[in-house]
C-alpha positions, 0 to 999 in steps of 0.5 A: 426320930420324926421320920420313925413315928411319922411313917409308923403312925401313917401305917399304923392308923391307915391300917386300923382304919381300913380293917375297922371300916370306921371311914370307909374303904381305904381312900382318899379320907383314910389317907388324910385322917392318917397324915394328919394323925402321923403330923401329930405324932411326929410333932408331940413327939420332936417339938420339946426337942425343939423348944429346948433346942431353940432356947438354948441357942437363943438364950443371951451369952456372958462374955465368954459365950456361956449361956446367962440362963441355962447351963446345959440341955438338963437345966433347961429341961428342969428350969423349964419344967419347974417354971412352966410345966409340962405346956412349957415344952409345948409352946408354939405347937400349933404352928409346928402342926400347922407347918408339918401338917399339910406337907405330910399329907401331900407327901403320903397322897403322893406316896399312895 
């Protein structure tokens, strides 16, 4: 999935900011501007997987290896939701762009 949005984002966003000539000709500042759009998109995207994955795994088991707080996947996502709200599958997203970001514009500067 992260893979899908990150290249149709980079393209997408490189695209309409080269016919717009909102920065320029197409050049080192439309290739970083479309990255870090691309990371965004990426991360908005997997990140509320990732939250869910994660408390999921490190939730604390019963004796027998259940989950004491979630019973699945749609009762983490309905627990969090109704506690937390929409932020809920959010949490830690700044550090996720903040990985994610700069390995994706190294990986579409050295693409181009």
């Amino acid at each position: 999935i992260n893979t899908a949005v990150n290249l149709t984002t980079y393209t997408m966003v490189k695209e309409a900011l080269v016919a717009s000539k909102l920065l320029g000709e197409e050049g080192t500042v439309v290739h970083l501007a479309s990255a870090l759009a691309s990371a965004g998109a990426g991360c908005a995207v997997t990140h509320p997987l990732d939250v869910m994955r994660t408390r999921l795994y490190m939730q604390p088991k019963d004796a027998s290896g259940r989950g004491k707080l979630y019973s699945g996947l749609l009762d983490c996502v309905t627990k969090v939701a109704r506690k937390e709200g929409f932020r809920g599958f959010y949490k830690g997203f700044q550090a996720h762009f903040m990985r994610i970001g700069p390995h994706l514009v190294l990986t579409f500067f050295m693409l181009e």
